[in-house]
C-alpha positions in Angstrom: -32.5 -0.9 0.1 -32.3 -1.8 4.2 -29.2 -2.5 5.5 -29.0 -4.2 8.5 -26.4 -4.7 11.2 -24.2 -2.7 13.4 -21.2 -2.0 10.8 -22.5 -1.3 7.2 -20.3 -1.3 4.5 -20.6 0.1 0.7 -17.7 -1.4 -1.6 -16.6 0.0 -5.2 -14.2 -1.8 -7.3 -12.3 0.0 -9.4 -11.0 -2.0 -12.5 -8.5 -4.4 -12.3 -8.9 -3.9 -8.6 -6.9 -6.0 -5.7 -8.6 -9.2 -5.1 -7.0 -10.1 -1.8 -7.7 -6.2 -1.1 -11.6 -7.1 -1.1 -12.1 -10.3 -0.2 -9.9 -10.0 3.2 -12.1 -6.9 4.3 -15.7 -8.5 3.1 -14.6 -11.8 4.7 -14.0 -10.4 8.5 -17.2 -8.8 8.4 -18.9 -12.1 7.4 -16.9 -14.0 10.0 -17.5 -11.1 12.4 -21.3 -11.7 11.9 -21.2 -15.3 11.6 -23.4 -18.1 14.2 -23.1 -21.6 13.2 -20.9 -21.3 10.1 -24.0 -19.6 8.3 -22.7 -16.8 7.2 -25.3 -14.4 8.9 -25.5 -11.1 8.6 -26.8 -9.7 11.8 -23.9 -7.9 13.0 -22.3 -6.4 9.3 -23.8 -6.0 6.2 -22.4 -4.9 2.8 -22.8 -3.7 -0.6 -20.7 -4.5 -3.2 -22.0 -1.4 -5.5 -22.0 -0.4 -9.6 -23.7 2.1 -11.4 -23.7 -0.3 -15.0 -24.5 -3.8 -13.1 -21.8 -5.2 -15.3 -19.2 -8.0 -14.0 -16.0 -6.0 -12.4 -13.0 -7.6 -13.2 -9.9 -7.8 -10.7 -6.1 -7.8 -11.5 -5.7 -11.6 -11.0 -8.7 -12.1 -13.8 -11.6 -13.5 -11.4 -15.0 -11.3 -12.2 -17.3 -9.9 -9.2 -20.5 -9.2 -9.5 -22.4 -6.1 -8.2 -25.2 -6.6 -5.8 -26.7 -2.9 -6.3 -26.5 0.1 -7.6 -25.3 2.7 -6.4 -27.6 3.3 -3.3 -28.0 6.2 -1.0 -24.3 6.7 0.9 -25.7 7.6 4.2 -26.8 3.4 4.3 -23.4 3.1 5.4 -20.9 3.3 8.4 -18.5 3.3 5.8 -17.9 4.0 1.6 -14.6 1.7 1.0 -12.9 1.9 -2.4 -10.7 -0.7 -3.5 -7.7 0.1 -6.2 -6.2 -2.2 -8.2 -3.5 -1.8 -11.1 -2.5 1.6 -11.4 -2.2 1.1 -15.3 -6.2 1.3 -15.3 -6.6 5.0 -17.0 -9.7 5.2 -15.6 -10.3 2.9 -12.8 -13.8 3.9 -11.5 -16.7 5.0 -14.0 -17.3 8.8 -13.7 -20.8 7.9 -12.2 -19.2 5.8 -9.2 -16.2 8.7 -9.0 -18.6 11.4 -8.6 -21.0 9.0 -6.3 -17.6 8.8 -3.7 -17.2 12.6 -4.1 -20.4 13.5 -2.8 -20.4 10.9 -0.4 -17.5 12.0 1.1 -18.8 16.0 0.9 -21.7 14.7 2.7 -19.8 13.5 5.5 -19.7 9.4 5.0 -16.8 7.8 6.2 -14.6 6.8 3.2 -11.8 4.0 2.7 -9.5 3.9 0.4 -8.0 0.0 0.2 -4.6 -0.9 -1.5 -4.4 1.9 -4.5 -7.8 2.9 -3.9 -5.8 5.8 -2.1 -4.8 6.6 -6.1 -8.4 7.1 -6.5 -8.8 9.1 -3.5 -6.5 11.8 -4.7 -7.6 12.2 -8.1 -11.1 13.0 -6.4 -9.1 15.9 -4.2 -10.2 14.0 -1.1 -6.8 13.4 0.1 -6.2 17.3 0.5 -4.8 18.2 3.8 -4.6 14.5 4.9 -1.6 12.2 5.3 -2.3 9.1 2.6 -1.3 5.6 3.5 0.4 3.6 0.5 2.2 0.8 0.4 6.2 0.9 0.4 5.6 -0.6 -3.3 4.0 2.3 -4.6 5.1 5.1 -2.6 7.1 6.9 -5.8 4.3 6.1 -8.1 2.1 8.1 -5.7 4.7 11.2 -5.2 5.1 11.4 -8.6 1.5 11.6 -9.6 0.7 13.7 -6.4 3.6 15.6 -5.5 3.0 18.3 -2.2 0.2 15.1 -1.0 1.7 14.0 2.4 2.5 10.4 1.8 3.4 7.6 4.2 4.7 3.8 3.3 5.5 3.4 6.7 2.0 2.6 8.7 -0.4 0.0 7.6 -3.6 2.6 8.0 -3.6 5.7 8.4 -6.8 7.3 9.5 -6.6 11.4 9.1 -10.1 13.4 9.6 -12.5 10.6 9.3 -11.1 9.5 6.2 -9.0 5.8 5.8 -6.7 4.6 3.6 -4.6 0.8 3.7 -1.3 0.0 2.4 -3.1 -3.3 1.3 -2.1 -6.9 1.8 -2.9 -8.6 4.8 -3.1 -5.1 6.3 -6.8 -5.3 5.4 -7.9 -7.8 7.6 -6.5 -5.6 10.3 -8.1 -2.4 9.6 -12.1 -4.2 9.1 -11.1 -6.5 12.5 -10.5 -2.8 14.1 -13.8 -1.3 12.4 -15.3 -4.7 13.6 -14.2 -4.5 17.6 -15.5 -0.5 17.4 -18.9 -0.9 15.7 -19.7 -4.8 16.9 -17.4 -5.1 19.8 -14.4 -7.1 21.1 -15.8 -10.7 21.1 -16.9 -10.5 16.9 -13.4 -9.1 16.5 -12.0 -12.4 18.0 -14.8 -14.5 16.2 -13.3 -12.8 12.8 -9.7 -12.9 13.5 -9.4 -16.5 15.1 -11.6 -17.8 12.4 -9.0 -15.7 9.5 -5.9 -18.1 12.0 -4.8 -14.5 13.0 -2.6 -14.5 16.1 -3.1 -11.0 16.7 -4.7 -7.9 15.2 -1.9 -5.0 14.4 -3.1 -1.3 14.7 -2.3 1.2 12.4 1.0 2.1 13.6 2.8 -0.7 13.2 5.2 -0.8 10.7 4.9 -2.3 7.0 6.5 -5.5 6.6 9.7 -4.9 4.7 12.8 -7.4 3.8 15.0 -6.3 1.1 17.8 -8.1 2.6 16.4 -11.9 2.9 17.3 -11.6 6.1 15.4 -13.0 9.3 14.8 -9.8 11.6 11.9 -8.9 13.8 13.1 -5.5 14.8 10.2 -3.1 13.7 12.2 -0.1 13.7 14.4 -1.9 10.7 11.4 -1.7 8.5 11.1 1.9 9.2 15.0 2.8 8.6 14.5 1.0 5.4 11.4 1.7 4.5 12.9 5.4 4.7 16.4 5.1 2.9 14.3 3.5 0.0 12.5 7.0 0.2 15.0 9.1 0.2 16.7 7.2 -2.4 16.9 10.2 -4.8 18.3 12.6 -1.7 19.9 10.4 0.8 20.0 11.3 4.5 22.5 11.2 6.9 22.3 8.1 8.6 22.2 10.3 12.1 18.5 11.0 10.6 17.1 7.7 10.1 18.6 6.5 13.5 16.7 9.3 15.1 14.0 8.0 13.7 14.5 4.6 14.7 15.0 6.2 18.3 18.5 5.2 19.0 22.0 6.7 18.7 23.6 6.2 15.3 25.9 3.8 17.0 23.3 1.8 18.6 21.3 1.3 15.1 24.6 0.6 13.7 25.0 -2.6 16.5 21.1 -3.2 15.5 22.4 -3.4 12.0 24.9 -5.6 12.3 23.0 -8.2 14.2 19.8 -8.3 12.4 20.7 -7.4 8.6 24.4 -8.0 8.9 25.5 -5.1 7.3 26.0 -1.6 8.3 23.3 1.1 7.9 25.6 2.8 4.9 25.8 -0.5 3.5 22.4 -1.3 3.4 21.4 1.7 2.1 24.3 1.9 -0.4 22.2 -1.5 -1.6 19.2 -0.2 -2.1 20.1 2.7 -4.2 22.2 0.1 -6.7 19.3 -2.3 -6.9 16.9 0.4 -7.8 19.7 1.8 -10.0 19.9 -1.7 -11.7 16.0 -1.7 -11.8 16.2 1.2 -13.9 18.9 0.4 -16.0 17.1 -2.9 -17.4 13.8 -1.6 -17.4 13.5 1.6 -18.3 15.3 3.7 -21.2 16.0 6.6 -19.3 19.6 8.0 -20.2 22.5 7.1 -17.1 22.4 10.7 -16.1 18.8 11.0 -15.2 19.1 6.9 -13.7 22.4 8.4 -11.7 20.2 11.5 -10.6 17.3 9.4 -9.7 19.4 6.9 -7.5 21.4 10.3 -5.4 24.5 10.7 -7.9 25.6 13.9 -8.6 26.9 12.5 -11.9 27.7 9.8 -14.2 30.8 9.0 -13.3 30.4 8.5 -9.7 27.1 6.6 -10.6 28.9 3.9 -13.0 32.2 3.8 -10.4 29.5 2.5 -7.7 27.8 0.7 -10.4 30.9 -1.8 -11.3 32.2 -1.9 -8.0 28.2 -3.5 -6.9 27.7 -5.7 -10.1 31.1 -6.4 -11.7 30.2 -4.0 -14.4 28.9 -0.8 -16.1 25.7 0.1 -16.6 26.6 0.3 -20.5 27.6 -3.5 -20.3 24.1 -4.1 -18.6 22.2 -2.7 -21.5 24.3 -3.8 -24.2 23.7 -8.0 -23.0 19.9 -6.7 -22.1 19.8 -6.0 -26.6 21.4 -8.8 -27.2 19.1 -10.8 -25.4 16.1 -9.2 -26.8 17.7 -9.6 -30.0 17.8 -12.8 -29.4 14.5 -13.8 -28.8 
């Protein structure tokens, strides 16, 4: 099958896959390509690929259908993969998994969108690579992956001619960047003005992050926070997370106060007892592991922090959690 253009594309959905995930990165190159709201495909073409034909359903319910099977990787610039829900046992048929495998040994370009980085390191591609992963399922990924260097922080991380996206909106940014290399600058801003994109962000900016509510624009906020919630099982010293915010710790202290209105130990001291109420509701997991998994050295400590956060134990917070089960 020809493809044409001068950024080829090959998509596989994985089951229960991420529509927005998708339909961002096949809608720039459409837009890249477009003349006269046609929908052209002289600059970018794509493949949205199956090895069965059959319709691939996403995680919001909407069906896609293939356009091919599963043609020859070398048609394409690039092999993207898009994840979905990581409760999918097996997201990808073994056909399409062992059809990225060999793509990838044969030296095409491969993207892994949203969880497709999930996928990515099942199939051992991810070896001596940093992953990208969203901040929402950074511990999901270390704990089905542990030694795999990880990063929630970046939006894209490309690591020996190999991709992967945190997701979201982050999408549209990674194809506008493939766009503006393979097409050039002006189909870039065709795409981008077209999506009502004031800018295009490059990989290195930081993930969007706002536990708080709270109305900052300091990008090196996100990263301190993105990395307490990372360390929430070993907490750092707050010297280390202001390092890596590039200031002193009295300076990120003053940044803060003024942007989060709280203190860094504060903040952090937050986001260990929300996850620790997270876990308390949700999962079934006896207080000593929840007060190990939130940085407590034991239950005691865990459940004085507890009350002083909440107003009560973590006891009380099961016991009314039965009760309203019960009730139902």
């Amino acid at each position: 099958m020809e493809m044409r253009g001068n950024l080829n594309v090959g998509f596989i959905l994985s089951r229960n896959f991420t529509l927005s995930a998708f339909s961002l990165f096949v809608d720039t190159l459409r837009l890249a390509s477009d003349a006269g709201d046609r929908s052209g495909r002289a600059l970018c073409d794509w493949r949205v690929m199956s090895s069965t034909g059959h319709l691939v359903r996403s995680s919001c319910g909407v069906q896609v259908a293939p356009t091919s099977g599963l043609i020859p990787p070398q048609n394409f610039h690039y092999l993207a993969v898009v994840g979905g829900l990581l409760i999918s046992e097996e997201p990808l048929e073994r056909s399409a998994f062992e059809y990225v495998r060999r793509a990838a040994k044969d030296g095409v370009k491969i993207i892994g969108l949203c969880t497709g980085s999930f996928i990515l390191a099942s199939a051992g591609l991810l070896r001596n690579r940093t992953a990208c992963v969203s901040w929402l399922h950074y511990r999901s990924f270390l704990e089905r992956f542990p030694g795999q260097k990880v990063s929630s922080r970046q939006l894209y991380i490309e690591d020996k001619g190999l991709i992967t996206c945190a997701g979201g909106s982050a999408v549209a940014d990674l194809a506008a960047e493939l766009v503006s290399r393979h097409v050039g600058p002006a189909a870039e801003r065709n795409a981008t003005e077209i999506l009502q994109m004031d800018r295009r962000r490059n990989g290195r900016d930081i993930q969007p992050r706002n536990p708080f509510g709270t109305n900052h624009s300091d990008p090196r906020i996100n990263a301190a926070l993105a990395h307490m919630e990372n360390t929430i099982e070993s907490p750092v010293g707050v010297e280390e997370i202001a390092a890596l915010m590039g200031l002193s710790r009295r300076q990120m202290e003053r940044v803060f106060e003024i942007e989060v209105r709280m203190s860094p130990i504060a903040a952090y001291m937050k986001l260990r007892m929300d996850r620790a109420m997270d876990l308390v509701r949700k999962t079934p997991k006896p207080l000593v592991e929840v007060a190990l998994d939130t940085g407590f050295e034991n239950t005691s400590h865990f459940t004085r922090r507890f009350r002083a956060a909440f107003g009560c134990t973590p006891t009380d917070v099961r016991k009314s959690e039965r009760a309203a089960r019960t009730l139902d």
